[in-house]
N, C-alpha and C positions, 0 to 999 in steps of 0.2 A: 263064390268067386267074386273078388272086389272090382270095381268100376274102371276100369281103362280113364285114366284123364285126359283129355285132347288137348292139349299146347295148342296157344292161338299163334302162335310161331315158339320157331328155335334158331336162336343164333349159333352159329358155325364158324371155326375157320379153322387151316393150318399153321401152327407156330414151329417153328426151329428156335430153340430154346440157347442151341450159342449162340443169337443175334437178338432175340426179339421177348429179353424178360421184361423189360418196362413197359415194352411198346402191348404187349399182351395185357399186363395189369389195366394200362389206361384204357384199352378197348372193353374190358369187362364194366370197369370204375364206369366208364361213359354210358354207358348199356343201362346199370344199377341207375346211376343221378338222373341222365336227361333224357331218359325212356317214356317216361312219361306211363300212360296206362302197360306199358311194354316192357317196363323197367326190370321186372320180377319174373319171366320168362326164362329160360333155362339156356344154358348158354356153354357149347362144346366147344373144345381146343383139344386137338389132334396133333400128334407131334410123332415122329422115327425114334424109335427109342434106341435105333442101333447108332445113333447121329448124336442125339442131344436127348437131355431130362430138364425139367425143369430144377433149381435148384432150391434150397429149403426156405430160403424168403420168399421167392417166386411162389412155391407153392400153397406153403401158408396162406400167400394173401390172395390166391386164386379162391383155396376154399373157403377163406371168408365171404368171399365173392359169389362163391356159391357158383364155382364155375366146373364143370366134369371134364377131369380129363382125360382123352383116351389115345395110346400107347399105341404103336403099331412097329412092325417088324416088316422090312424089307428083305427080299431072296440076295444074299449074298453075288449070286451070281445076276443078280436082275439088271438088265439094259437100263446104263443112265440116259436120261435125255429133257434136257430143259421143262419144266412145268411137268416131270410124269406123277411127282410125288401131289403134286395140286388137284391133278384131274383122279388121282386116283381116293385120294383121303375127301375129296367130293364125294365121291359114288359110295363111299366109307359111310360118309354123315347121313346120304339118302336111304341109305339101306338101314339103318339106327334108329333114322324116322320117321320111315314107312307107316303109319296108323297111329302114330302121336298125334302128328300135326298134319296141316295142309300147308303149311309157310315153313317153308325151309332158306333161311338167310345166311347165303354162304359169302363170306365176308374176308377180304384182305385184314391180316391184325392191324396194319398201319391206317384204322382206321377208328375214327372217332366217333359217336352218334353225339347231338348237339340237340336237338328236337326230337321229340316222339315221331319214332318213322311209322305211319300210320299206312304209309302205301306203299310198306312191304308186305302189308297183308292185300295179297291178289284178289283181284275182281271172282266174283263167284263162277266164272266164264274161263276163268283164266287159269294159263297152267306155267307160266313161267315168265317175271320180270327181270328187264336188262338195262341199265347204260349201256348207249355205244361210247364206242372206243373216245380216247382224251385224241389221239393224231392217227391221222389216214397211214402213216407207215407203211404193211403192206396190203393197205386194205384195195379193194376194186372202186375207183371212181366209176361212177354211173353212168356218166358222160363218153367212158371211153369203153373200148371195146375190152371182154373178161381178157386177161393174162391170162398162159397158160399153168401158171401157179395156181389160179382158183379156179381154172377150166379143171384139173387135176383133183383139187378139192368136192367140188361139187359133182364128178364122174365116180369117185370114190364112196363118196355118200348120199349118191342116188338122188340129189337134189334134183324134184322139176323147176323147171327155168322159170314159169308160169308163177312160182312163190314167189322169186327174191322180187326186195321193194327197196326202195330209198330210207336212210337215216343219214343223221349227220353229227360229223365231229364234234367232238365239245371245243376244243381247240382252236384247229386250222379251218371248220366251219367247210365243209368240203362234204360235197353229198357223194355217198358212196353207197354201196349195196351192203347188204347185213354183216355187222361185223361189231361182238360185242365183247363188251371187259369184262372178264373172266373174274376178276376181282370183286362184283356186286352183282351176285344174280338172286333172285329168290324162286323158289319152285315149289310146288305143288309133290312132294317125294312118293307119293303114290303111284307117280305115273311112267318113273322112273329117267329121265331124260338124263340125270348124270351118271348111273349105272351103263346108259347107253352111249354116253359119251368117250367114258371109259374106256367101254369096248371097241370102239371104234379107234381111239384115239392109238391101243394096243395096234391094232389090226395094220391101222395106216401112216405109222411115223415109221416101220423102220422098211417103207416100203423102197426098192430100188427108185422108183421115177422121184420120190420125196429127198434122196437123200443125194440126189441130181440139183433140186433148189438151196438145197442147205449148203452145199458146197459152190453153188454160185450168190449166195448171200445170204450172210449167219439171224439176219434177220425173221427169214424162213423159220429157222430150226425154234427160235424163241418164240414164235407168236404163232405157232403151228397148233397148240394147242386153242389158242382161240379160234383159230381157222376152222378146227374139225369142229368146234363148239358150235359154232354157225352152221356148219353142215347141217351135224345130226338132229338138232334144235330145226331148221325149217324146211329138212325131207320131212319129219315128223309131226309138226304141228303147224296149221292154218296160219294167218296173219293175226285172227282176232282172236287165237288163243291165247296169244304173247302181249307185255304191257312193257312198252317203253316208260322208264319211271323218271319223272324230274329232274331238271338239272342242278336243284339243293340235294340230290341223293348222291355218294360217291364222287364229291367234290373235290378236284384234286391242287389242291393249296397250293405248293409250288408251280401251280401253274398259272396262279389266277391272273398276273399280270400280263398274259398271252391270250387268257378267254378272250370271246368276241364282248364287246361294250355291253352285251344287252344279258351277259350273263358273266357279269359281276355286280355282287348284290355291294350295296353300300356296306351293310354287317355282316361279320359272319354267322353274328346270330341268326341271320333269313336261313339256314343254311340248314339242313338236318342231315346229313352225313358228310364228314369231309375224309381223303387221303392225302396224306403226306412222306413224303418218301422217307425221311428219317428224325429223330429230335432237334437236331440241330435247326434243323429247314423251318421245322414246329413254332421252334422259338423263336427264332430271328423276325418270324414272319410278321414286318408291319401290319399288313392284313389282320392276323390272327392274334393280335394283342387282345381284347378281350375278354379270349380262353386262355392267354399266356400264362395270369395269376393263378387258374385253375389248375393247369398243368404243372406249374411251378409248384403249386402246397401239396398235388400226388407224389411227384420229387420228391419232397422234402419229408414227406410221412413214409414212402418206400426208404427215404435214405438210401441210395441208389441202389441195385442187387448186385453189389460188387460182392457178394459170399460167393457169385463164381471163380473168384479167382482166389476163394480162403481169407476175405477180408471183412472187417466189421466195423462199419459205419459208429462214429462217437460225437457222431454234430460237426460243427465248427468250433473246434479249438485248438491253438496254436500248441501242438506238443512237440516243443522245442525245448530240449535240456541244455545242461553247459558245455558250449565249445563243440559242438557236434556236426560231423565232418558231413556235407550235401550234396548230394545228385542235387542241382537244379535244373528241372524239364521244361522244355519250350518247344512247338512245332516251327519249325526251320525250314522252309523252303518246302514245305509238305509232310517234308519227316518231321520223327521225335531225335530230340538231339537235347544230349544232359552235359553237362557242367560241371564238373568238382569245385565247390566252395565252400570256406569255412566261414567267410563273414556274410554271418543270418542272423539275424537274432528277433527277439519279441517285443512287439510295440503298445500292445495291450491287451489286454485281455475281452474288456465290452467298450465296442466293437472287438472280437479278435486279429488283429493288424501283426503282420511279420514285416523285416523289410531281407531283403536280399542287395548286396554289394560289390556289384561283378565291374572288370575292369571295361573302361570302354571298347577297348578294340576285342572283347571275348564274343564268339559267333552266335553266344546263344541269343545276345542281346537282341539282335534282330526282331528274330519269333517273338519272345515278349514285347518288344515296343509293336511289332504289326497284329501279334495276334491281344495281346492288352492282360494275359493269363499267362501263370506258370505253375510250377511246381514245386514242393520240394519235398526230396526225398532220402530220408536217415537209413543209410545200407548198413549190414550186420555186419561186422569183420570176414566173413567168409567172401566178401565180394569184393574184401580190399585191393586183390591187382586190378579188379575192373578199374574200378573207384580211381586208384591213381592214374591209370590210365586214361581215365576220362581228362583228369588235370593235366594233362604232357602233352597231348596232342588235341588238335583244333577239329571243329566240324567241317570248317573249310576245308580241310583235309580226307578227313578222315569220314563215312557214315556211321556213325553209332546207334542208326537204328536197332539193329541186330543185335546190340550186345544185352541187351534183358528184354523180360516178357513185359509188353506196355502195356496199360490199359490207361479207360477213359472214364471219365464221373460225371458231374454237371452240368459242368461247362465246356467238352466234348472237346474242347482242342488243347487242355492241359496235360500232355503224358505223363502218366505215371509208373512207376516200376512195381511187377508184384513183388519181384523176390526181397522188397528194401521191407525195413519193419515198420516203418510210419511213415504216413504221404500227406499231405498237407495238398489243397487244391485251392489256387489262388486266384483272383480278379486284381489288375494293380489298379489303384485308386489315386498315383502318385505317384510320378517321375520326376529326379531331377541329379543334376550330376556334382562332384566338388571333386574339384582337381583334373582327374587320369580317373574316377571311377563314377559308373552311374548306380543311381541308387534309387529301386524299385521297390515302391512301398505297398504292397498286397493283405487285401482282406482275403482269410480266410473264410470259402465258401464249405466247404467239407473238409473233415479228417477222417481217418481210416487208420488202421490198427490191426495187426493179424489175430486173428482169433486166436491163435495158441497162448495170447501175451495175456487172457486177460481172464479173471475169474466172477464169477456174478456173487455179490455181497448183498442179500437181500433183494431190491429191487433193481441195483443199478452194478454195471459193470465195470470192473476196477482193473488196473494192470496188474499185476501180479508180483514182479520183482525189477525194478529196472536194471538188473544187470542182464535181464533174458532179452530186451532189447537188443543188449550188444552191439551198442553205436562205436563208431571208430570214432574216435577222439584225438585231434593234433593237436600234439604242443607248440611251444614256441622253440622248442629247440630241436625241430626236424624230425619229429619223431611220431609218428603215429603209435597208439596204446587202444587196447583195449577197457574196458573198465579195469584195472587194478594193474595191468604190464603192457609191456611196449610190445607189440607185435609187428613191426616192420620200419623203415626209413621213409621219409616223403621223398617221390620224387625216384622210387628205385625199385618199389612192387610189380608196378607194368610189366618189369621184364619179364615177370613170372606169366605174365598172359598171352597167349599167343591168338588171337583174331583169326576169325576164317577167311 
């Protein structure tokens, strides 16, 4: 019989793979680079297979990563309720690593490691480390007398009153009794405290008195499961079994300009784990410039995982043909809102620069001058009454969010369309107007390409025929055409569309 190997930890988490393919890549990437002696540790990602899969870039660059994934199936009939799927692929990971490890690091994916976290490995005393909470929400100030919200909590799970102790926000700085984020714990899996949480968590959420809170405040229902995590955590274990870990552990980035003075570090290099609620936040964040260059070259080597939506990344380059009819995308007032235009065209190649030639009073302009990004997008002839449709009526008018499936890339507020055959994703670098029309001049930051168009030539991927494109094409005399024949009037397809 060969050797059992002891993991000096395991990192954990759960991922839902329609939201969170990049944000999983860079949690592992981070783990591998700035781990430190920790770096090479084994590293799980749990997902509902009846939900979501990872897709085939996503997974590839998992298994480089050297990340296991495991698959789980939820009861068709099973009671939904805020965080069950978290507390339950918890108790999932403990059970996997019951006599691997002693250090079990169960981790938000919106999470980064930046330093070797050296004190998620527990004290030899110790059976389980926590952050408390970022804001008191519904936590019990200490100060005041329990609510009957955590009077209910701690009658349900048997808590003696004699345990609970003071911790304090990271946030609002506010002493409150035990109350920790479920997003960064580590545990000692042998002793089973998320199995029990589990259980518990089962037994008392869909309890009558509970569902009495929920309905006087939906804050309840969402952070119930922390609730019972505090329970069952200190009916079960002493004060000095547990280790409050760091406030560089589980740092939560978007928040930092609201920490207390004494815990914002000058770098966020001081920092060894931080969360951030999504990319966009990531990148913007003055604070986290830094790590921005870092995260930006993972971007650019994922070339983003838009294969969810059937697309394939080809770099930044402007693939614009002759005369080819445009969805131009812009986020408008919060929506995506497109544009039919024909005057686009290519500005160069290195740098790759397109410019776009919309009239001044068109609504899409807006979004692009506020948001600085647009789009553009080459539709097949099958989407031609959209298409004219977009040109006959206004956003002001009209929303056209709804009329095609959007997604997003790099720079997260450029919509783009999947059903079009080529997308171009733009930064403008240059405004200015002549006449009656303003004229936005955009580096291409990404292009994207459907995989059906394109066939691999040795090393490198080529398009295949440009007539499989099948861009609409206007002429100058009214008439939209296919490659080779006319296939409708401008200005007369829309009729064929009817809007929900």
């Amino acid at each position: 019989m060969g050797l059992r190997i002891m993991n000096e930890i395991i990192f954990a988490c759960l991922v839902d793979f329609r939201y969170f393919n990049l944000e999983s890549i860079l949690f592992a990437t981070s783990i591998r680079e700035f781990g430190g002696k920790l770096a090479n540790t084994p590293i799980w990602m749990f997902f509902d297979s009846t939900e979501s899969s990872p897709k085939s870039v996503t997974e590839n660059k998992l298994n480089d990563l050297r990340v296991q994934l495991f698959p789980y199936t939820h009861e068709p009939n099973q009671e939904r309720f805020p965080f069950l799927n978290w507390v339950f692929t918890a108790s999932l990971a403990e059970t996997k690593a019951k006599s691997k490890t002693k250090n079990l690091a169960w981790l938000s994916p919106e999470t980064l490691i930046l330093n070797e976290p050296f004190d998620l490995i527990l004290q030899a005393d110790k059976k389980l480390g926590f952050r408390p909470v970022h804001h008191t929400l519904i936590g019990s100030v200490i100060t005041e007398e329990v609510d009957p919200y955590w009077k209910t909590i701690y009658n349900l799970c048997q808590v003696d009153a004699t345990k609970i102790f003071p911790m304090r926000t990271h946030i609002d700085g506010k002493t409150i009794r035990p109350y920790f984020n479920a997003g960064c714990l580590v545990v000692n899996p042998n002793h089973g405290i998320l199995n029990l949480w589990f259980e518990k968590f089962k037994e008392i959420f869909p309890r009558p008195e509970m569902k009495e809170f929920y309905k006087h405040n939906e804050l309840y229902a969402i952070f119930t499961h922390q609730a019972i995590l505090v329970g069952t955590v200190i009916s079960k274990y002493d004060l000095d079994e547990i280790q409050e870990l760091p406030f560089t552990y589980n740092y939560p980035l978007h928040l930092y300009h609201e920490a207390r003075e004494e815990l914002r570090p000058s770098s966020i290099k001081d920092l060894t784990t931080i969360r951030y609620e999504n990319l966009a936040v990531l990148k913007n964040s003055e604070f986290a410039k830094p790590i921005i260059e870092w995260v930006n070259n993972q971007l650019d080597i994922l070339n983003p995982d838009i294969s969810q939506f059937g697309k394939y990344s080809l770099g930044p380059k402007p693939l614009i043909f002759p005369i080819p009819i445009s969805l131009v995308g812009a986020l408008v007032a919060g929506k995506p809102n497109f544009e039919t235009i024909g005057d686009v065209g290519i500005m160069g190649l290195n740098p790759p620069l397109v410019y776009v030639s919309s009239h001044k009073e068109h609504y899409t302009n807006h979004g692009i001058l506020r948001n600085q990004t647009f789009s553009i997008n080459l539709p097949p002839t099958s989407l031609l009454p959209q298409t004219d449709y977009c040109g006959v009526v206004s956003g002001k008018d009209v929303d056209k969010s709804q009329l095609f499936t959007v997604f997003y890339g790099k720079l997260h507020n450029a919509p783009m369309i999947v059903e079009a055959s080529v997308n171009l994703e733009c930064k403008v670098i240059k405004e200015f107007s002549i006449q009656n029309r303003q004229i936005f001049i955009g580096e291409v930051v990404q292009s994207y390409i459907d995989e059906r168009l394109l066939e691999k030539k040795g090393d490198e991927f080529k398009i295949k025929d440009m007539i499989n494109i099948d861009p609409i094409i206007y002429g100058l005399n009214n008439r939209y055409y296919s490659i080779g024949k006319e296939i409708g009037v401008g200005y007369h397809e829309y009729k064929k569309f009817k809007p929900d």
